[in-house]
Every structure is written in C-alpha cells, then in structure tokens.
Biopython code that builds the backbone (N, CA, C, O; Angstrom):
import numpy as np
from Bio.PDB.StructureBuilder import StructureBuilder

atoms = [
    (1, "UNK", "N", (136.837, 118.796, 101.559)),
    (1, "UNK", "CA", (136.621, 117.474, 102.111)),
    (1, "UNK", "C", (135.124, 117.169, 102.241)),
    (1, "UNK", "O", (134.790, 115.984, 102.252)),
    (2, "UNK", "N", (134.186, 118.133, 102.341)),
    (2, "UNK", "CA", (132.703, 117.609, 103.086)),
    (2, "UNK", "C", (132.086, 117.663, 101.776)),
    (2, "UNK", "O", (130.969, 117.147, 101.800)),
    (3, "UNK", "N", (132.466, 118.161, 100.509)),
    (3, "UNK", "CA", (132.407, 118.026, 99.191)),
    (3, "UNK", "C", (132.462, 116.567, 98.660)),
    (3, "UNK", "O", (131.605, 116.244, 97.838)),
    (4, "UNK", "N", (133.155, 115.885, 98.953)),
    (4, "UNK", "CA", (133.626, 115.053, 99.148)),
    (4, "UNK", "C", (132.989, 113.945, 99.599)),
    (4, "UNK", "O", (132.427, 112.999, 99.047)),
    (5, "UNK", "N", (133.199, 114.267, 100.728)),
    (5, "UNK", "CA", (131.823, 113.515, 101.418)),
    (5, "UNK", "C", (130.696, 113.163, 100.822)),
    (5, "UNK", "O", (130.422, 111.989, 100.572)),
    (6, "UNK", "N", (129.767, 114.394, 100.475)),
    (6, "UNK", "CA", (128.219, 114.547, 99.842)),
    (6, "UNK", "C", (128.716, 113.867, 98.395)),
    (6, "UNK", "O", (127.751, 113.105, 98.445)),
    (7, "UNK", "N", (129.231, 113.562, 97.423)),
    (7, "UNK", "CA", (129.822, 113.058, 96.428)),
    (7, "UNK", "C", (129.569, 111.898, 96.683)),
    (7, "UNK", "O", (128.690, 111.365, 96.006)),
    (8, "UNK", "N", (130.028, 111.366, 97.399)),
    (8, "UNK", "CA", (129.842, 109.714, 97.921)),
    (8, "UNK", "C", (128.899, 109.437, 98.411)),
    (8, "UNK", "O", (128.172, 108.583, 97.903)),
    (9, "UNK", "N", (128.689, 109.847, 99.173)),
    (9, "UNK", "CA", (126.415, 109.606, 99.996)),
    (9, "UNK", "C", (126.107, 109.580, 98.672)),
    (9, "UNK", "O", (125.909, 108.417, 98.318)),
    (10, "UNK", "N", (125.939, 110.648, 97.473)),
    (10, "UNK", "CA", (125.475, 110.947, 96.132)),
    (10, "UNK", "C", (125.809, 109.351, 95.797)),
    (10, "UNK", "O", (124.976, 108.461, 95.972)),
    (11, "UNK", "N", (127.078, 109.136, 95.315)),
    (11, "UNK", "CA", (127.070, 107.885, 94.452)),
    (11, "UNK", "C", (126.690, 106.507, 94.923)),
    (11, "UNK", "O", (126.294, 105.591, 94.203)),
    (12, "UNK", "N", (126.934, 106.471, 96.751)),
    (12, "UNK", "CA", (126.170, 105.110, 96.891)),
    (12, "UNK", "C", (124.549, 105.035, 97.161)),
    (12, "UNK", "O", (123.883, 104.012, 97.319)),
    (13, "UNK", "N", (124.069, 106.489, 97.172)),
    (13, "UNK", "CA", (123.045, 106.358, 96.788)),
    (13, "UNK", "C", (121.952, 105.865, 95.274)),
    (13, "UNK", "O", (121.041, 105.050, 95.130)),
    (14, "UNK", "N", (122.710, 106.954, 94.268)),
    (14, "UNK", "CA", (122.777, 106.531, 92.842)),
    (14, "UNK", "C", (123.089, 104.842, 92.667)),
    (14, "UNK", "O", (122.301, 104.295, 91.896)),
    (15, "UNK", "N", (124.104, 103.971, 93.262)),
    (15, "UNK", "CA", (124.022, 102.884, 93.329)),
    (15, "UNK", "C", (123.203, 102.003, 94.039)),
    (15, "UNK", "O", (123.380, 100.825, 93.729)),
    (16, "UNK", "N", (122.246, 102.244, 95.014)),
    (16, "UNK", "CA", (121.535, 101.455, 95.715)),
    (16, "UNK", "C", (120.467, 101.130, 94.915)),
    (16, "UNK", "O", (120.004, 100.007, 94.712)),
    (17, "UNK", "N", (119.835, 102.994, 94.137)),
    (17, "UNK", "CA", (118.617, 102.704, 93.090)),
    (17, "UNK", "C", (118.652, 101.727, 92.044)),
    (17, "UNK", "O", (117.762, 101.114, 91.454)),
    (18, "UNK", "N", (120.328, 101.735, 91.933)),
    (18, "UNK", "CA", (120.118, 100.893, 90.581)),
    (18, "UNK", "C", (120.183, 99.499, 90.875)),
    (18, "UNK", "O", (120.082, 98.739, 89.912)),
    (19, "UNK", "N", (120.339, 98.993, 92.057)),
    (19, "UNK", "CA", (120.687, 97.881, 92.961)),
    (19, "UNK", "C", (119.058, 97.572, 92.765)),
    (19, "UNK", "O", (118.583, 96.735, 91.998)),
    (20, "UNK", "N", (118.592, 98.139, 93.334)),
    (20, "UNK", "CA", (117.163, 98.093, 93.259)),
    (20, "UNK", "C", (116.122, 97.461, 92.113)),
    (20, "UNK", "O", (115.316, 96.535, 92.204)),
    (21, "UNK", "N", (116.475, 98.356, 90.974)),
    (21, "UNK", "CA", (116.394, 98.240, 89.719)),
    (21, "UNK", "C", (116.092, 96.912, 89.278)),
    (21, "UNK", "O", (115.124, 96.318, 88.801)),
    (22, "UNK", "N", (117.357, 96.644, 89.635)),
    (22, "UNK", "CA", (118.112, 95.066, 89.199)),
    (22, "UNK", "C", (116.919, 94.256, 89.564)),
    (22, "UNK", "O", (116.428, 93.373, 88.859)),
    (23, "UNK", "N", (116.448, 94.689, 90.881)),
    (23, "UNK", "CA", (115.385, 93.143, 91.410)),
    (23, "UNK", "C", (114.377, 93.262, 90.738)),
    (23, "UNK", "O", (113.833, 92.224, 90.361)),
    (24, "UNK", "N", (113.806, 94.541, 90.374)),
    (24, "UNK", "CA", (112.614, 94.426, 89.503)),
    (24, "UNK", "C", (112.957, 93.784, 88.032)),
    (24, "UNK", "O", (112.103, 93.044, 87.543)),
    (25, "UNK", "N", (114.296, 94.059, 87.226)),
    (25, "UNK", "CA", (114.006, 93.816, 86.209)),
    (25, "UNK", "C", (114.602, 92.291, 86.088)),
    (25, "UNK", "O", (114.249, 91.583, 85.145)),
    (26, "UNK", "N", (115.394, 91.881, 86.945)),
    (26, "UNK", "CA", (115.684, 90.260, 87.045)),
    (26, "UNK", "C", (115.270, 89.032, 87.695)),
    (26, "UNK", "O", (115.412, 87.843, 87.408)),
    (27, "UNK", "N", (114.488, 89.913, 89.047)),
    (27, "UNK", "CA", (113.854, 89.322, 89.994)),
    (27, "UNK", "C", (114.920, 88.715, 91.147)),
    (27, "UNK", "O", (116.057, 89.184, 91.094)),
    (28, "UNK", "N", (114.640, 87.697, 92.195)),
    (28, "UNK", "CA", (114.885, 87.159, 93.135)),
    (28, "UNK", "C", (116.753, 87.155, 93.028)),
    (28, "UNK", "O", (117.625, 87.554, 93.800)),
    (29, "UNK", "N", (116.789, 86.446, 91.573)),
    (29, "UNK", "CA", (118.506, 85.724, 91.823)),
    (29, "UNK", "C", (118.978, 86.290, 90.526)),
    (29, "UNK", "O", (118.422, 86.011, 89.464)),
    (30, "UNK", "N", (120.126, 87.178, 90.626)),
    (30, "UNK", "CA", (120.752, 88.160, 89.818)),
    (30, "UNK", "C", (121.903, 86.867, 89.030)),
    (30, "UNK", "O", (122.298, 85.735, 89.308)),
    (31, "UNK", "N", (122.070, 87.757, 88.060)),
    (31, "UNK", "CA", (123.008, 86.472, 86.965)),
    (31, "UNK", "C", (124.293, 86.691, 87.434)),
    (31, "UNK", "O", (124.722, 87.812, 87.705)),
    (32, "UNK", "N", (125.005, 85.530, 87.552)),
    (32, "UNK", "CA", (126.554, 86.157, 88.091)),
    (32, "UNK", "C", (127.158, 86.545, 87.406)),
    (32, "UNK", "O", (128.328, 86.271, 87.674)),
    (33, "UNK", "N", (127.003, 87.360, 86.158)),
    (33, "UNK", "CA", (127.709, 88.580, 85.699)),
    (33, "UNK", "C", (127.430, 89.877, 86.559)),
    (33, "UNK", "O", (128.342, 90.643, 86.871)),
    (34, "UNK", "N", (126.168, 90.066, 86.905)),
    (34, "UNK", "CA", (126.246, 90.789, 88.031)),
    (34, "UNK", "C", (126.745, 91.137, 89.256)),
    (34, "UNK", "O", (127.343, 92.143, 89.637)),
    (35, "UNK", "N", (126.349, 89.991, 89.889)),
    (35, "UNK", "CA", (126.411, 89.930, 91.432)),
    (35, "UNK", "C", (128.499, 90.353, 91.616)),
    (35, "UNK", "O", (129.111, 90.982, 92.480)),
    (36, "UNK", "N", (128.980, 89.618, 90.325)),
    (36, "UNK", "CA", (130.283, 90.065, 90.157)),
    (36, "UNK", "C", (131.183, 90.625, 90.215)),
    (36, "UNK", "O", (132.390, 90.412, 90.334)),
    (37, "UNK", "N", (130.183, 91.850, 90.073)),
    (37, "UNK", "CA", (130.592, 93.297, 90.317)),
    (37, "UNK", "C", (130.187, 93.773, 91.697)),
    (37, "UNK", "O", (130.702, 94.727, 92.280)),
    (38, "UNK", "N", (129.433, 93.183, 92.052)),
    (38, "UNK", "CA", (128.890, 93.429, 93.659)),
    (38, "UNK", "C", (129.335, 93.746, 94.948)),
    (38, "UNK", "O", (128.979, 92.712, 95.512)),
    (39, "UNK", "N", (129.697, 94.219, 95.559)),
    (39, "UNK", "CA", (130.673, 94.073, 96.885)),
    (39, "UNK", "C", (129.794, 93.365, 97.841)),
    (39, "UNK", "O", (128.575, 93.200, 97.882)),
    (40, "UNK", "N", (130.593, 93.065, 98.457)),
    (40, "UNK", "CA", (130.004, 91.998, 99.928)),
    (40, "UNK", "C", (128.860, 92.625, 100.488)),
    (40, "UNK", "O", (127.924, 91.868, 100.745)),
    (41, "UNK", "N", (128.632, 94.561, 100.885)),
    (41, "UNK", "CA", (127.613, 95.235, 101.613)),
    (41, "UNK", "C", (126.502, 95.161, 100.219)),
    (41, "UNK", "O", (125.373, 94.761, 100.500)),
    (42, "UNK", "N", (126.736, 95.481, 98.921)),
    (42, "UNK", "CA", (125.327, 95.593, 98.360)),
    (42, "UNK", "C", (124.801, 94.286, 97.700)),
    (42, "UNK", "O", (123.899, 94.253, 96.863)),
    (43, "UNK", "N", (125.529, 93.138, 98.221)),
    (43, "UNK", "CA", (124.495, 91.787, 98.192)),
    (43, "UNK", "C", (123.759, 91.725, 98.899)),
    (43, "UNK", "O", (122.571, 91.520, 98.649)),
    (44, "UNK", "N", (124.536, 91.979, 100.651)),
    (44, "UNK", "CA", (123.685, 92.068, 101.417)),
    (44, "UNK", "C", (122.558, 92.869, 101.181)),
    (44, "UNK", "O", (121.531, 92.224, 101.394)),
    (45, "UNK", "N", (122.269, 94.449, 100.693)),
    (45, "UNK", "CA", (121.770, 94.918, 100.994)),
    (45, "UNK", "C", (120.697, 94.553, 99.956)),
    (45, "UNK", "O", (119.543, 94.286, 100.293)),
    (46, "UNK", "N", (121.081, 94.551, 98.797)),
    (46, "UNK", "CA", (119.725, 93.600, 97.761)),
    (46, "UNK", "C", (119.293, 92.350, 98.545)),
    (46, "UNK", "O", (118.079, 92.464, 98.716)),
    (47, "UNK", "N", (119.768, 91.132, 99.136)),
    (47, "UNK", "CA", (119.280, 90.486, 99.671)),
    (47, "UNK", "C", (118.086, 90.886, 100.812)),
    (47, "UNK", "O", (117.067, 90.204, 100.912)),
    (48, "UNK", "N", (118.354, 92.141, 101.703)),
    (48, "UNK", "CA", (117.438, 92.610, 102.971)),
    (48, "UNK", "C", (116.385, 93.287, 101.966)),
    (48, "UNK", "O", (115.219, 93.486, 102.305)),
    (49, "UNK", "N", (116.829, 93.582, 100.856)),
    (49, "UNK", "CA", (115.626, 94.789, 99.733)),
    (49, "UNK", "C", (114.660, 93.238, 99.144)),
    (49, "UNK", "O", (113.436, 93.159, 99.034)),
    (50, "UNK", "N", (115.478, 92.372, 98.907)),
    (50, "UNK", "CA", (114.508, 91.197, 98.352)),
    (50, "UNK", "C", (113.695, 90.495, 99.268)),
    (50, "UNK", "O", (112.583, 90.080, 98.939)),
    (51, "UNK", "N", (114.257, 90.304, 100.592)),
    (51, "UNK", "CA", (113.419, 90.093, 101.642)),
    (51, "UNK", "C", (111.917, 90.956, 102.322)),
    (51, "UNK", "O", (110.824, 90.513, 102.673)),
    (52, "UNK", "N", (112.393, 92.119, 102.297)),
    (52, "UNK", "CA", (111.461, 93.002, 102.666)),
    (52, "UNK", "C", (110.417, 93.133, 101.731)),
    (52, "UNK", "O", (109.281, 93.234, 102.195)),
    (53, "UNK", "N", (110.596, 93.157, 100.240)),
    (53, "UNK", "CA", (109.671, 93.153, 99.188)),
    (53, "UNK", "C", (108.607, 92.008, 98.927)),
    (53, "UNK", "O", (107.509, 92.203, 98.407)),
    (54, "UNK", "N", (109.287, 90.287, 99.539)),
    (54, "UNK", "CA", (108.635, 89.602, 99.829)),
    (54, "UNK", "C", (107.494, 89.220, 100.850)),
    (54, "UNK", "O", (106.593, 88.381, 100.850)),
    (55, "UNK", "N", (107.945, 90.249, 101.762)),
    (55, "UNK", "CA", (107.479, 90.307, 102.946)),
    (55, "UNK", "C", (106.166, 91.047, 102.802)),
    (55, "UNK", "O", (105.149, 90.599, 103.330)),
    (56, "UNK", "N", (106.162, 92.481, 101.907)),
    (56, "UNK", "CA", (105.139, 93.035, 101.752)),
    (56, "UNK", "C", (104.717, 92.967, 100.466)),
    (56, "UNK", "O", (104.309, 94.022, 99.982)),
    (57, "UNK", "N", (104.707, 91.618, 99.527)),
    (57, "UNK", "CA", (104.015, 91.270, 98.358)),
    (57, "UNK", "C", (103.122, 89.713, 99.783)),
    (57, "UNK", "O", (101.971, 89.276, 99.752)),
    (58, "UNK", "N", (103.680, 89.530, 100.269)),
    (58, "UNK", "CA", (102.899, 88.209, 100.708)),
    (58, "UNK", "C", (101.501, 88.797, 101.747)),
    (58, "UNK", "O", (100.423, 88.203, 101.770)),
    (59, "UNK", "N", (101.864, 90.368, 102.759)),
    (59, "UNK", "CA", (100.872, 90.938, 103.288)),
    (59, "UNK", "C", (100.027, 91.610, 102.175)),
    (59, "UNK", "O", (99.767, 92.783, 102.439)),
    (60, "UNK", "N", (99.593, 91.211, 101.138)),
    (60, "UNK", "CA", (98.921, 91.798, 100.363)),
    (60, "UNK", "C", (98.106, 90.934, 99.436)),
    (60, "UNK", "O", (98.636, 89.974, 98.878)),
    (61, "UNK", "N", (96.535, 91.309, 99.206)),
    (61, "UNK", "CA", (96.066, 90.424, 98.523)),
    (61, "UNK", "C", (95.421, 89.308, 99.771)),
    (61, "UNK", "O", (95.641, 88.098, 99.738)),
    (62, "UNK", "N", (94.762, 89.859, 100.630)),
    (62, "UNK", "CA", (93.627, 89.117, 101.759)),
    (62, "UNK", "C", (94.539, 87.469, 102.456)),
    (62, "UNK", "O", (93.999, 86.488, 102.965)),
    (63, "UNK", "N", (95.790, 87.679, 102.249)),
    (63, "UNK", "CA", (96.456, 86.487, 103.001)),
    (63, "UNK", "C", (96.985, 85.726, 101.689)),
    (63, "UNK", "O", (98.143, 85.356, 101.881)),
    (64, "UNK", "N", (96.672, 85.496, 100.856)),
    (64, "UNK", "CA", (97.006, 85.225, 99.674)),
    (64, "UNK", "C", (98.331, 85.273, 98.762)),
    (64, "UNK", "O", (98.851, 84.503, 97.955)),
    (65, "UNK", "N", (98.645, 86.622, 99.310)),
    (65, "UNK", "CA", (99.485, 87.225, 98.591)),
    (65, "UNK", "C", (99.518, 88.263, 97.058)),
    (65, "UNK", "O", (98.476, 88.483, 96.441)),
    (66, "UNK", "N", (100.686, 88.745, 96.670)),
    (66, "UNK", "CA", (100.429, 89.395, 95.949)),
    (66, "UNK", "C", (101.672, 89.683, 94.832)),
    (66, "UNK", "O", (102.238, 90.772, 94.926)),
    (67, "UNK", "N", (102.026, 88.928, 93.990)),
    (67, "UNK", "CA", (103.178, 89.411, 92.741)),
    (67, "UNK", "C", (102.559, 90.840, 92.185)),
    (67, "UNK", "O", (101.687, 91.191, 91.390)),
    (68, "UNK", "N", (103.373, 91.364, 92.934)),
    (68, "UNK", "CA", (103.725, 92.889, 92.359)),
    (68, "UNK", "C", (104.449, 92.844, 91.336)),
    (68, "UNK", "O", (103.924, 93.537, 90.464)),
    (69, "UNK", "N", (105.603, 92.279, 90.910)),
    (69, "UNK", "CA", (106.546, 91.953, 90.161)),
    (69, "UNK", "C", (106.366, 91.731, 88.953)),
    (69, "UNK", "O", (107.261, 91.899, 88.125)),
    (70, "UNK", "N", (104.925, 91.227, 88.595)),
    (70, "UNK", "CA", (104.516, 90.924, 87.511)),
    (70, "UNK", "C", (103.471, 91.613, 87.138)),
    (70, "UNK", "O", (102.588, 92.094, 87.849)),
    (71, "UNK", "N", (103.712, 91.678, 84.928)),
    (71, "UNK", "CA", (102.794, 92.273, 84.291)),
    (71, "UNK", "C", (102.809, 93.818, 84.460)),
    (71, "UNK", "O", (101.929, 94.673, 84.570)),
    (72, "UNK", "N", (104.945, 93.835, 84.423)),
    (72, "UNK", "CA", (104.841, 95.486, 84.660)),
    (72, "UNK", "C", (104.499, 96.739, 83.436)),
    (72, "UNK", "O", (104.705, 97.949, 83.535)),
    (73, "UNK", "N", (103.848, 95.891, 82.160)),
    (73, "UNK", "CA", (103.920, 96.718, 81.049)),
    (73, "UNK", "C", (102.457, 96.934, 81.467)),
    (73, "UNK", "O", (101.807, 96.054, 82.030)),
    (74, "UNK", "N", (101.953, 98.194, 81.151)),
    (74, "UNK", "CA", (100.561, 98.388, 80.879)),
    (74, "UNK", "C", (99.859, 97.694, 79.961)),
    (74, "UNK", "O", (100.540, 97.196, 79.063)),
    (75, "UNK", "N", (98.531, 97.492, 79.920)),
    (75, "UNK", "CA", (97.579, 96.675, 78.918)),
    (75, "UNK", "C", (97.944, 97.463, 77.468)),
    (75, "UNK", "O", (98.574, 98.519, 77.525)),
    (76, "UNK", "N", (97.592, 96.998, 76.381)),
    (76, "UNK", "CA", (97.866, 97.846, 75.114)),
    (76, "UNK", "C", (96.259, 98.435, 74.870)),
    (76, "UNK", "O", (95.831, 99.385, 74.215)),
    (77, "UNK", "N", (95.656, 97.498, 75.640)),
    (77, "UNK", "CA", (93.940, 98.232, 75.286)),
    (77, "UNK", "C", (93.181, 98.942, 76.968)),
    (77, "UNK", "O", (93.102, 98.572, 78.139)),
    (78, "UNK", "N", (92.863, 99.827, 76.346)),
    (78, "UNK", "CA", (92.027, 100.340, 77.839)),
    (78, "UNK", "C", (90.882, 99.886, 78.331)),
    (78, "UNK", "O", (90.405, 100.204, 79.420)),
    (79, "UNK", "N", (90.336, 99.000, 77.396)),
    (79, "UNK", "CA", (88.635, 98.238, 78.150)),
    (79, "UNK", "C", (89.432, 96.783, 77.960)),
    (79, "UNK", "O", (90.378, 96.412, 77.265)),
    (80, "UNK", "N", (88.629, 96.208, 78.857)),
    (80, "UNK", "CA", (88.914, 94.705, 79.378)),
    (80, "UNK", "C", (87.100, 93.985, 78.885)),
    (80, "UNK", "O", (86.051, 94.585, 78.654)),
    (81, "UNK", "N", (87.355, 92.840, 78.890)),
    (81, "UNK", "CA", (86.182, 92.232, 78.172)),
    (81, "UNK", "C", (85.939, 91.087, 79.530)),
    (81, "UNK", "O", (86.750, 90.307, 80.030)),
    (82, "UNK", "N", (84.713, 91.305, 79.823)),
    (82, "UNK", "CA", (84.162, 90.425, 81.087)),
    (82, "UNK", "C", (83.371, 89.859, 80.675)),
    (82, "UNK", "O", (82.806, 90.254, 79.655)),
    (83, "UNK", "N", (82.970, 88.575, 81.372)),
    (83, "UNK", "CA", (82.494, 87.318, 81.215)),
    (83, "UNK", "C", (81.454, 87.257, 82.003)),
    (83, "UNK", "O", (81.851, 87.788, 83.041)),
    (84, "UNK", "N", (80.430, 86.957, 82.144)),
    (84, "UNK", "CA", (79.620, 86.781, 83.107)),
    (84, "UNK", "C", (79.147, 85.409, 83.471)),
    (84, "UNK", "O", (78.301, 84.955, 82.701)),
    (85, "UNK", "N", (79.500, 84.659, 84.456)),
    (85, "UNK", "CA", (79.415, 83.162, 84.745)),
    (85, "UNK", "C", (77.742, 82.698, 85.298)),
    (85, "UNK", "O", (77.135, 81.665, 85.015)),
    (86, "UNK", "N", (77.332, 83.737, 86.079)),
    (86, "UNK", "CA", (75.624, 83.614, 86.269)),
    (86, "UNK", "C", (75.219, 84.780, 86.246)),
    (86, "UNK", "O", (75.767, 85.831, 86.580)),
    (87, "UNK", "N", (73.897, 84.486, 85.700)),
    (87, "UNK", "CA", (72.972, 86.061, 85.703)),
    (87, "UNK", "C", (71.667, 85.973, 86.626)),
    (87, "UNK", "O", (70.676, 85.260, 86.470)),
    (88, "UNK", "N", (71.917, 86.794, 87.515)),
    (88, "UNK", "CA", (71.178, 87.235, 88.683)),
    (88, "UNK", "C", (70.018, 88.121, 88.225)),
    (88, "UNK", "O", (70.241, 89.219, 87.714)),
    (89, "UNK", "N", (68.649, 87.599, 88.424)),
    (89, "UNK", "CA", (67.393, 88.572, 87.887)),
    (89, "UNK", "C", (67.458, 89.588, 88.699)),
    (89, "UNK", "O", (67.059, 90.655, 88.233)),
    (90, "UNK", "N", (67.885, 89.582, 89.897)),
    (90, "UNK", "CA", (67.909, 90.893, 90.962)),
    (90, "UNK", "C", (68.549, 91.856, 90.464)),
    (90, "UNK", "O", (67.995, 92.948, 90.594)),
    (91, "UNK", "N", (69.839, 91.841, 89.766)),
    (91, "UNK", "CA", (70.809, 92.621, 89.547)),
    (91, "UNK", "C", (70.485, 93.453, 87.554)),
    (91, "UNK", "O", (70.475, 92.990, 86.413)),
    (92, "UNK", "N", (70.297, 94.714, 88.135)),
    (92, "UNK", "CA", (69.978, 95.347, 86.870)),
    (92, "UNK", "C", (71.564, 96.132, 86.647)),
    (92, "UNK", "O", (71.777, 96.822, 85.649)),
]
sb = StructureBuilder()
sb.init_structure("model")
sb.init_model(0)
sb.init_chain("A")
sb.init_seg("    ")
for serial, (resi, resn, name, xyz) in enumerate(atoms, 1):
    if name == "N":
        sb.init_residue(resn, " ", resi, " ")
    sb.init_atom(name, np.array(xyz, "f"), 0.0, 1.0, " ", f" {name:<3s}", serial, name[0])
structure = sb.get_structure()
C-alpha cells in the first residue's frame, strides 16, 4: 500500500512539471485541447503557478517589470554589436 502511495506523490508530481511546462511553452491561456484534459485541481493550480510567475516577472527589472518568458532560445552569435549614441572625451 505505501508503495502505492509514493507512486502517486511520483505521478502527480511528474504531472505538475509538465503543467508547468505548458505555461512556458504556451504562455498565460492554454488551448482548449488542453485545459480538456485538465481536472478542476490542476487548472487551479496552473492558474496560482501563472499568477505567482506574474507576480515575480513584474518585481523585476527596477519597477518596470520583466518578460522572462521571452526570447527563450539562445542568441546564434556570441558577440552582440553596440552602438554608441554619444562619445564622451572623458571616457577612454
């Protein structure tokens, strides 16, 4: 029986990650082919995971905020090309 038990903690755990998943790779509002499959507790619980994520993308980034969410592929190049808008004689 407690086999049993740990089996299930196991799988609704395994299901929460992928619950998870979902918000990164669909964002805010899941397609209702999804949500479909959903039970009543892990809407809720993606809903409190989408809340909380908002909560600490908006404390981030000096009041401003902050989309974490986006631009999750890495650059394809490793140097970035900068612009310089004024040139300061002070600054060597």
């Amino acid at each position: 029986m407690k086999a049993l038990y740990e089996q299930s903690q196991t799988d609704v755990y395994y299901r929460l990650l992928c619950i998870r998943a979902l918000r990164w790779e669909y964002g805010s509002v899941l397609p209702t082919s999804i949500r479909f499959h959903m039970c009543a507790e892990e809407l809720e619980w993606f809903n409190q995971y989408k809340k909380s994520l908002a909560t600490y993308m908006r404390s981030l980034g000096g009041g401003e905020g902050l989309d974490i969410t986006q631009d999750m592929k890495p650059p394809k190049s490793l140097y970035i090309e900068v612009r310089i808008l004024n040139i300061y004689h002070g600054l060597r």
